[in-house]
BAKOL-55811 format. One record per atom (N, C-alpha, C): chain; x, y, z. Coordinates in steps of 0.02 Angstrom, whole numbers, m for minus. Atoms other than C-alpha are relative to their C-alpha. Layout:
<atoms>
+--------+--------+--------+--------+
| chaine |     px |     py |     pz |
+--------+--------+--------+--------+
|      A |      X |      Y |      Z |
...
+--------+--------+--------+--------+
</atoms>
This chain:
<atoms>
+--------+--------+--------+--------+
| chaine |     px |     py |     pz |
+--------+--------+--------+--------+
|      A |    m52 |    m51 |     m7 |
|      A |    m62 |    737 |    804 |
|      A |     23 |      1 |     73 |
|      A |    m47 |     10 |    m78 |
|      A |     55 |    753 |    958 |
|      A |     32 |     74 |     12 |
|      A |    m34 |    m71 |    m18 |
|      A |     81 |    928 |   1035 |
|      A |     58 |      1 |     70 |
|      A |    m37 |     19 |    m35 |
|      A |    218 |    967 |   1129 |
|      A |     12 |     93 |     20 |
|      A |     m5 |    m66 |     m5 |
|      A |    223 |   1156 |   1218 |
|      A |    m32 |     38 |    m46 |
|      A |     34 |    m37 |     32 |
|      A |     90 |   1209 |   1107 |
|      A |     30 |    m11 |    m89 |
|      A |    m20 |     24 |     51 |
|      A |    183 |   1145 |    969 |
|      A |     m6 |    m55 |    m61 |
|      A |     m3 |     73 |     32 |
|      A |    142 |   1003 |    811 |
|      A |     81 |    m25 |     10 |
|      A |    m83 |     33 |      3 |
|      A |    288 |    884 |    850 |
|      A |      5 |    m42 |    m40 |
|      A |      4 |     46 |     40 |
|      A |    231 |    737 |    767 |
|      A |    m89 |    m41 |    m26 |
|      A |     37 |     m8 |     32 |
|      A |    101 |    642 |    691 |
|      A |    m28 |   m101 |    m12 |
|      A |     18 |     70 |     18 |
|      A |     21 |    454 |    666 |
|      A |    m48 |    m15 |    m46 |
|      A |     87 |     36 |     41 |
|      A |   m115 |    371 |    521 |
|      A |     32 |    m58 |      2 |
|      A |     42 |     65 |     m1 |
|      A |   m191 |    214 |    521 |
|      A |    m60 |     m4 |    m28 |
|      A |     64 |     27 |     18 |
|      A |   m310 |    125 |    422 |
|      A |    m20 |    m53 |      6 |
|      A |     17 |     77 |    m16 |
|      A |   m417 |    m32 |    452 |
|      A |     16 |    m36 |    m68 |
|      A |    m41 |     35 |     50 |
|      A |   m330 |   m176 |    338 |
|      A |    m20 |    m80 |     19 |
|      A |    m15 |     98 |     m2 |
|      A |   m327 |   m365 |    314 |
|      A |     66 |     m8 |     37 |
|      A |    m71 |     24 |    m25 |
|      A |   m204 |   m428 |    432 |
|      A |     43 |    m42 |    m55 |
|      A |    m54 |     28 |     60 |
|      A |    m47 |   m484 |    329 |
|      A |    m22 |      9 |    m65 |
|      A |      6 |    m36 |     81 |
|      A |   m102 |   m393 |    175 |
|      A |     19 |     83 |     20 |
|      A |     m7 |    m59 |    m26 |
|      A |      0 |   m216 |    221 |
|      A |    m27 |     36 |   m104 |
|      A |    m12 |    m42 |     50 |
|      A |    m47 |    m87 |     99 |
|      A |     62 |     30 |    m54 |
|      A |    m70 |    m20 |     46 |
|      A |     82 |    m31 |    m53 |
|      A |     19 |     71 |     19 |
|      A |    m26 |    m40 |     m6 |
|      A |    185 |    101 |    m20 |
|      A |    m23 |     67 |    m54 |
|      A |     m1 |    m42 |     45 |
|      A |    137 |    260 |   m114 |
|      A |    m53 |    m19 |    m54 |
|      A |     55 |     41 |     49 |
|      A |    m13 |    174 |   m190 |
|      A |    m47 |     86 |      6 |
|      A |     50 |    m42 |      7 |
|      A |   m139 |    315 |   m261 |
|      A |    m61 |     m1 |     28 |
|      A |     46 |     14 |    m21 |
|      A |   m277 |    245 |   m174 |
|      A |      7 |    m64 |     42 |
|      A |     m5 |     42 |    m29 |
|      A |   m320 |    139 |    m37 |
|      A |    m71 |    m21 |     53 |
|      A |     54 |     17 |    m43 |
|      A |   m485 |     56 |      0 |
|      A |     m9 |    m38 |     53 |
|      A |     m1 |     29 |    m91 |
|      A |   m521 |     m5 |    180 |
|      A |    m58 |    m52 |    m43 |
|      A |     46 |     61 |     m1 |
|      A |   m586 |   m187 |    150 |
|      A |    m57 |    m13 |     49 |
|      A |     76 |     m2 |    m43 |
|      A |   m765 |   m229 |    207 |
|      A |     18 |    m47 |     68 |
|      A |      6 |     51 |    m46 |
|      A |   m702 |   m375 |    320 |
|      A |     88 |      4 |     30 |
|      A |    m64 |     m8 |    m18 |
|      A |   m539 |   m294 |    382 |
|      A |     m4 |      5 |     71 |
|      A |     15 |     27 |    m76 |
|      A |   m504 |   m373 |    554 |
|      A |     97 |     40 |     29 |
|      A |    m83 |    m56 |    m47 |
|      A |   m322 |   m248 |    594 |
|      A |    m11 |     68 |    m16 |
|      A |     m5 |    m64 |     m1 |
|      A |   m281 |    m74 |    626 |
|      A |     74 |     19 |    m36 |
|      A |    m52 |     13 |     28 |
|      A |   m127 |    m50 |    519 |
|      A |     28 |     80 |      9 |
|      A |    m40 |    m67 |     m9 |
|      A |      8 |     96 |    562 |
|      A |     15 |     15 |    m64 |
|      A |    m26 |     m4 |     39 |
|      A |     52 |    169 |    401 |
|      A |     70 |     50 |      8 |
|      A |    m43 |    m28 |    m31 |
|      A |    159 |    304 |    471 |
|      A |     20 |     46 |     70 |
|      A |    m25 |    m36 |    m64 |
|      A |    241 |    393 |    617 |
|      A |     55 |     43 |     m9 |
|      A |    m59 |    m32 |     11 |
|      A |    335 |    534 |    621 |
|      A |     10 |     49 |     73 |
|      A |    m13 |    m48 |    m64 |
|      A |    413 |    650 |    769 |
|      A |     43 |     49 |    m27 |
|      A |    m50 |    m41 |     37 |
|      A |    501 |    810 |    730 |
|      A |     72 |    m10 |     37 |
|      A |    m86 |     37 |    m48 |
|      A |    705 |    783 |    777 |
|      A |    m19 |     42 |     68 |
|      A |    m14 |    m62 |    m58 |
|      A |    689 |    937 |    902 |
|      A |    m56 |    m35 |     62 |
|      A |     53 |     16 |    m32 |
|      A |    536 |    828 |    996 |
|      A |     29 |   m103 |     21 |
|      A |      0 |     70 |    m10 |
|      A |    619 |    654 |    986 |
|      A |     51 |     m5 |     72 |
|      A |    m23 |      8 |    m71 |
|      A |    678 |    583 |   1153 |
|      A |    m63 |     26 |     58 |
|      A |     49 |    m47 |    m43 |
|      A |    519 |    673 |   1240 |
|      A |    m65 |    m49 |     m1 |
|      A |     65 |     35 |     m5 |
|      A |    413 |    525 |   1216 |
|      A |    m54 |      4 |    m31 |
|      A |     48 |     m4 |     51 |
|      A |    310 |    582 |   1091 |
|      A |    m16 |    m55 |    m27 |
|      A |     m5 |     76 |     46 |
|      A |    336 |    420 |    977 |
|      A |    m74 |    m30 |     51 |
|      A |     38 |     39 |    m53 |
|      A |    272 |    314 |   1130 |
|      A |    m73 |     46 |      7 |
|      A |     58 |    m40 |    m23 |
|      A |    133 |    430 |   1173 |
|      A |    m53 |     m2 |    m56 |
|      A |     30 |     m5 |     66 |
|      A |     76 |    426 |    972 |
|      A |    m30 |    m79 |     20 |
|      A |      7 |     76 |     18 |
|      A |     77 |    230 |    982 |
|      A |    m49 |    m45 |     72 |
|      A |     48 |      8 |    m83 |
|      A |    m24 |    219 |   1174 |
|      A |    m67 |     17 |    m50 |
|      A |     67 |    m32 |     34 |
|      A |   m158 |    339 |   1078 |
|      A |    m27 |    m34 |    m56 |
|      A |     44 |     17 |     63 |
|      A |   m172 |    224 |    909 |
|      A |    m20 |    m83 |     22 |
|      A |     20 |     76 |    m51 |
|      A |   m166 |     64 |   1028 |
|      A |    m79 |     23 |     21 |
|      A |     50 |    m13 |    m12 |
|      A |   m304 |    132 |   1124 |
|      A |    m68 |     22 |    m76 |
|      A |     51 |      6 |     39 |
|      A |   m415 |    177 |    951 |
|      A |     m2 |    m69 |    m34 |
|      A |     m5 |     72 |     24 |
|      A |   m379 |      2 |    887 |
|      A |    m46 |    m48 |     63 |
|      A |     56 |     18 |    m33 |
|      A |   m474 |    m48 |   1063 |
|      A |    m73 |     21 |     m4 |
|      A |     57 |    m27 |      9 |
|      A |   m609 |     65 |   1030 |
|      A |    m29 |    m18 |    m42 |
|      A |     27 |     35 |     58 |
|      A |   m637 |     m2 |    854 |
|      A |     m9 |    m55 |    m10 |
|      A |     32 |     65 |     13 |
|      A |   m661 |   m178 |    900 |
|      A |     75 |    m41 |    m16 |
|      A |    m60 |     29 |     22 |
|      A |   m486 |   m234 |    824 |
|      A |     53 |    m31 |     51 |
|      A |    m14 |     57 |    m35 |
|      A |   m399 |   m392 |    888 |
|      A |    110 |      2 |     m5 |
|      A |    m90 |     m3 |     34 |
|      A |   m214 |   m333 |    781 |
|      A |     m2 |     78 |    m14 |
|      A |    m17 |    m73 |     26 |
|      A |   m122 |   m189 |    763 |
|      A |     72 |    m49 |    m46 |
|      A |    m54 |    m19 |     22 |
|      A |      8 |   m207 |    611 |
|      A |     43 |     52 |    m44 |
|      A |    m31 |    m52 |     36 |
|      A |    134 |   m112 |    525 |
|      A |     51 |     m7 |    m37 |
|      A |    m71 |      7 |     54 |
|      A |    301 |   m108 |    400 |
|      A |     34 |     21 |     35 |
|      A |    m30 |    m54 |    m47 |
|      A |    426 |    m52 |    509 |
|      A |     79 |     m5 |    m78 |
|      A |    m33 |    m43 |     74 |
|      A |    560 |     38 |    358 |
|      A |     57 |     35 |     70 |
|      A |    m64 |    m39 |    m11 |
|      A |    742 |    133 |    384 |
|      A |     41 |    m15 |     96 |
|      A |    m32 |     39 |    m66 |
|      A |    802 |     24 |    541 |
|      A |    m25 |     58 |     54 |
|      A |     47 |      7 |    m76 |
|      A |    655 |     45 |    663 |
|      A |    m18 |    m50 |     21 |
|      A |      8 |     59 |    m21 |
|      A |    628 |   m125 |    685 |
|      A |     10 |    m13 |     97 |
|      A |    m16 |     24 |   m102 |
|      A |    703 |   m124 |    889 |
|      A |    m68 |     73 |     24 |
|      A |     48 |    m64 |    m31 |
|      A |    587 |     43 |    912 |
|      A |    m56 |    m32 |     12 |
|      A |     71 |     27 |      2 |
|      A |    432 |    m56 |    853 |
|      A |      8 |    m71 |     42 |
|      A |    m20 |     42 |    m47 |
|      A |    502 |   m215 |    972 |
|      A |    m24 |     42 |     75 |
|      A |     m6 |    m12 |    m52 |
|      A |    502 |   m113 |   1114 |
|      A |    m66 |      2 |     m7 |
|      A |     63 |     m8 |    m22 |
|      A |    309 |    m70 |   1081 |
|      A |    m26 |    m56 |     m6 |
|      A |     37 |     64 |    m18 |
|      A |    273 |   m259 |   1093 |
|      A |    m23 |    m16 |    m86 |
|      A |      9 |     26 |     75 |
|      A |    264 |   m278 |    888 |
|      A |     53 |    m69 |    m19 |
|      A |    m61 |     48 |     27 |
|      A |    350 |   m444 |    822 |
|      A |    m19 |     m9 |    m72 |
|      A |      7 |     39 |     67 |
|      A |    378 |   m512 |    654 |
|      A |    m54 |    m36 |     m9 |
|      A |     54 |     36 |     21 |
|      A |    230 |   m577 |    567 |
|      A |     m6 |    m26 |    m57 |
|      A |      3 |     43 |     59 |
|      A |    188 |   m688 |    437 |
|      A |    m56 |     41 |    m51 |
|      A |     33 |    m43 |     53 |
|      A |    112 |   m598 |    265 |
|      A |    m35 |    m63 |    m26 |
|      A |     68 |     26 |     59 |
|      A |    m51 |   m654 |    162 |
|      A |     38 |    m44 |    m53 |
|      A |    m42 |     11 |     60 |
|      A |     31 |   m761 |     23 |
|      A |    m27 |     44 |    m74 |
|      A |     25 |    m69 |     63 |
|      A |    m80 |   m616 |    m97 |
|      A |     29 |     39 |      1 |
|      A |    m18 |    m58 |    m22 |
|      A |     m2 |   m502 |    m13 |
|      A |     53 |     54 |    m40 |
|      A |    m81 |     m7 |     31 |
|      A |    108 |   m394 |   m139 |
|      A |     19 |     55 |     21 |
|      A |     m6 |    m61 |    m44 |
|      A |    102 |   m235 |    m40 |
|      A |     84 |     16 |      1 |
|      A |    m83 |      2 |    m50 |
|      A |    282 |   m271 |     46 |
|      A |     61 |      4 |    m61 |
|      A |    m50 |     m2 |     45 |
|      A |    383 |   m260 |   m117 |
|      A |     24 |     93 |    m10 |
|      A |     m2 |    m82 |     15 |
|      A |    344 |    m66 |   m129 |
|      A |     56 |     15 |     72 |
|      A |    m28 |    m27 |    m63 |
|      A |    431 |    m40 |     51 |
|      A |     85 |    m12 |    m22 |
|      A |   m112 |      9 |     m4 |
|      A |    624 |    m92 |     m6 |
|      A |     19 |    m71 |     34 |
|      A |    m39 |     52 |    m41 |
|      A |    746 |   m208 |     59 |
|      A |     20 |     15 |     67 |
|      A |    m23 |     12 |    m48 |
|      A |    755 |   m255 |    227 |
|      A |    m61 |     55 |     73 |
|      A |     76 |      8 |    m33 |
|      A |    563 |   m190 |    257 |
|      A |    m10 |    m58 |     44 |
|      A |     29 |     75 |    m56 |
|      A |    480 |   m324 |    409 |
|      A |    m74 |     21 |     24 |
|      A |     68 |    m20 |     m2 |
|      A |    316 |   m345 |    415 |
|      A |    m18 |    m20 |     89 |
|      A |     m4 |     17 |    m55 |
|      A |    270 |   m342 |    597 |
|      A |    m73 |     17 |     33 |
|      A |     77 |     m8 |    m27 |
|      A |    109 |   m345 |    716 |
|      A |    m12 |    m16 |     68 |
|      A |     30 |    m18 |    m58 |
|      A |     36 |   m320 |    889 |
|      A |    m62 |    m48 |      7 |
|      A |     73 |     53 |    m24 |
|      A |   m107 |   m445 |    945 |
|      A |    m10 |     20 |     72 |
|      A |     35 |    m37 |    m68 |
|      A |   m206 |   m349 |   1088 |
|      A |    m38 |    m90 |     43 |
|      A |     11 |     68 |    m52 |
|      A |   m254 |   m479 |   1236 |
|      A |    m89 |     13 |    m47 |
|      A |     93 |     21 |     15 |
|      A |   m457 |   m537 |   1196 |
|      A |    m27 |     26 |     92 |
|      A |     37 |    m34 |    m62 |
|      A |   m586 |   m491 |   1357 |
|      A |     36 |    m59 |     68 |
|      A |     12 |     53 |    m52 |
|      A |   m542 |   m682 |   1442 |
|      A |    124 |      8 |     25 |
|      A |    m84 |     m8 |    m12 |
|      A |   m324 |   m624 |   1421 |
|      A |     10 |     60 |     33 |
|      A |    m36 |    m78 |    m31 |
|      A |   m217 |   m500 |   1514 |
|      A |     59 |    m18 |    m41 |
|      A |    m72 |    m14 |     27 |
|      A |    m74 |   m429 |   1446 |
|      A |     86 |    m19 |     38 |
|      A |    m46 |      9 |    m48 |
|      A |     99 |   m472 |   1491 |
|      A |     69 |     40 |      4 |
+--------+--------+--------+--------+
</atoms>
Protein backbone atom coordinates (compact mmCIF):
# COMPACT_ATOMS: atom_id res chain seq x y z
CA UNK A 1 0.00 0.00 0.00
CA UNK A 2 1.27 3.59 -0.76
CA UNK A 3 0.14 6.45 1.57
CA UNK A 4 0.14 9.72 0.57
CA UNK A 5 -0.85 12.60 3.44
CA UNK A 6 -2.21 9.99 5.52
CA UNK A 7 -4.09 8.80 2.73
CA UNK A 8 -4.43 4.99 0.71
CA UNK A 9 -3.42 6.27 -2.78
CA UNK A 10 -2.50 3.19 -4.32
CA UNK A 11 -1.62 -0.26 -4.10
CA UNK A 12 0.80 -3.24 -5.59
CA UNK A 13 0.58 -7.55 -5.43
CA UNK A 14 2.94 -9.88 -6.48
CA UNK A 15 3.36 -13.43 -6.42
CA UNK A 16 6.38 -15.76 -6.89
CA UNK A 17 5.85 -17.43 -10.56
CA UNK A 18 7.73 -19.37 -13.24
CA UNK A 19 9.39 -16.85 -15.29
CA UNK A 20 7.51 -16.73 -18.72
CA UNK A 21 4.54 -18.60 -17.42
CA UNK A 22 2.43 -15.17 -16.28
CA UNK A 23 -0.59 -16.18 -14.43
CA UNK A 24 -4.35 -16.04 -16.20
CA UNK A 25 -6.11 -13.18 -15.73
CA UNK A 26 -9.07 -13.58 -13.34
CA UNK A 27 -8.16 -17.18 -12.71
CA UNK A 28 -10.03 -18.41 -9.36
CA UNK A 29 -7.00 -19.64 -7.95
CA UNK A 30 -3.46 -19.34 -8.15
CA UNK A 31 -0.83 -21.67 -6.77
CA UNK A 32 2.77 -20.32 -6.26
CA UNK A 33 4.92 -23.14 -7.92
CA UNK A 34 7.46 -25.00 -5.70
CA UNK A 35 10.43 -24.07 -8.04
CA UNK A 36 9.28 -20.50 -8.98
CA UNK A 37 12.51 -18.55 -9.77
CA UNK A 38 10.39 -14.66 -10.49
CA UNK A 39 8.52 -12.20 -8.58
CA UNK A 40 5.63 -11.45 -10.91
CA UNK A 41 3.63 -7.91 -10.69
CA UNK A 42 0.12 -8.80 -11.04
CA UNK A 43 -1.18 -5.36 -10.44
CA UNK A 44 -0.66 -1.67 -9.75
CA UNK A 45 -2.89 0.80 -9.18
CA UNK A 46 -2.64 4.71 -8.06
CA UNK A 47 -5.70 6.72 -7.32
CA UNK A 48 -6.05 9.62 -10.36
CA UNK A 49 -5.95 12.40 -7.51
CA UNK A 50 -2.26 10.74 -6.40
CA UNK A 51 -0.89 10.11 -9.93
CA UNK A 52 2.01 12.37 -10.98
CA UNK A 53 3.26 12.32 -7.13
CA UNK A 54 5.39 9.36 -7.72
CA UNK A 55 3.56 6.98 -6.06
CA UNK A 56 3.65 4.39 -9.10
CA UNK A 57 7.58 4.63 -8.94
CA UNK A 58 7.74 4.48 -5.23
CA UNK A 59 5.25 1.14 -5.38
CA UNK A 60 7.72 -0.45 -7.97
CA UNK A 61 11.33 0.66 -5.84
CA UNK A 62 9.38 -1.20 -2.76
CA UNK A 63 8.38 -4.55 -4.85
CA UNK A 64 11.97 -4.36 -6.56
CA UNK A 65 13.50 -4.24 -3.25
CA UNK A 66 11.16 -7.47 -1.88
CA UNK A 67 12.09 -9.38 -5.01
CA UNK A 68 15.89 -8.74 -3.54
CA UNK A 69 14.95 -9.85 -0.26
CA UNK A 70 13.37 -13.07 -1.56
CA UNK A 71 16.29 -14.32 -3.38
CA UNK A 72 14.69 -13.62 -6.94
CA UNK A 73 16.93 -13.11 -10.00
CA UNK A 74 13.42 -11.66 -12.31
CA UNK A 75 10.83 -9.46 -11.75
CA UNK A 76 7.96 -9.96 -14.51
CA UNK A 77 4.72 -8.66 -15.41
CA UNK A 78 1.74 -8.15 -18.28
CA UNK A 79 1.84 -4.69 -18.83
CA UNK A 80 -2.33 -4.18 -20.18
CA UNK A 81 -4.29 -0.72 -21.37
CA UNK A 82 -1.11 1.08 -22.97
CA UNK A 83 1.40 1.01 -20.07
CA UNK A 84 3.94 -0.55 -21.87
CA UNK A 85 6.40 3.03 -21.99
CA UNK A 86 5.52 3.35 -18.00
CA UNK A 87 6.87 -0.21 -17.41
CA UNK A 88 10.03 0.78 -20.00
CA UNK A 89 10.92 3.51 -17.99
CA UNK A 90 11.19 1.07 -14.83
CA UNK A 91 13.87 -0.90 -16.80
CA UNK A 92 11.14 -3.82 -17.86
CA UNK A 93 11.60 -5.07 -21.60
CA UNK A 94 9.75 -7.48 -23.65
CA UNK A 95 10.25 -11.03 -22.82
CA UNK A 96 9.96 -14.21 -24.29
CA UNK A 97 6.86 -16.58 -22.78
CA UNK A 98 7.12 -20.44 -21.70
CA UNK A 99 5.82 -22.15 -24.93
CA UNK A 100 3.06 -23.80 -21.94
CA UNK A 101 2.42 -20.73 -21.14
CA UNK A 102 -1.44 -20.03 -21.82
CA UNK A 103 -1.85 -17.43 -19.17
CA UNK A 104 -1.37 -14.40 -21.79
CA UNK A 105 -4.55 -15.14 -23.81
CA UNK A 106 -6.77 -14.06 -20.72
CA UNK A 107 -5.03 -10.44 -20.78
CA UNK A 108 -6.53 -9.22 -24.47
CA UNK A 109 -5.02 -7.89 -27.45
CA UNK A 110 -2.05 -6.01 -27.46
CA UNK A 111 -1.11 -7.45 -23.73
CA UNK A 112 3.26 -7.72 -23.67
CA UNK A 113 4.69 -9.86 -21.62
CA UNK A 114 7.61 -8.07 -20.09
CA UNK A 115 10.47 -8.56 -17.34
CA UNK A 116 13.18 -7.02 -15.19
CA UNK A 117 16.44 -9.20 -14.59
CA UNK A 118 18.04 -7.74 -11.27
CA UNK A 119 22.08 -7.58 -11.65
CA UNK A 120 23.54 -11.15 -9.75
CA UNK A 121 26.20 -10.28 -6.58
CA UNK A 122 29.42 -10.31 -9.38
CA UNK A 123 26.98 -7.35 -11.78
CA UNK A 124 26.15 -3.73 -11.22
CA UNK A 125 23.36 -2.18 -12.58
CA UNK A 126 23.38 0.16 -15.41
Amino acid sequence: MARLEGQSVGYLVAIPVKAGQPPPLNASTCPVPRDADALYLHDLAVHPDARGAGVGEALVRAFLAALRRRGFAQACLTAVNGSTAFWQRQGFRDAELDAAAGGMRSYGDGARYMSLLQPGPQETAT
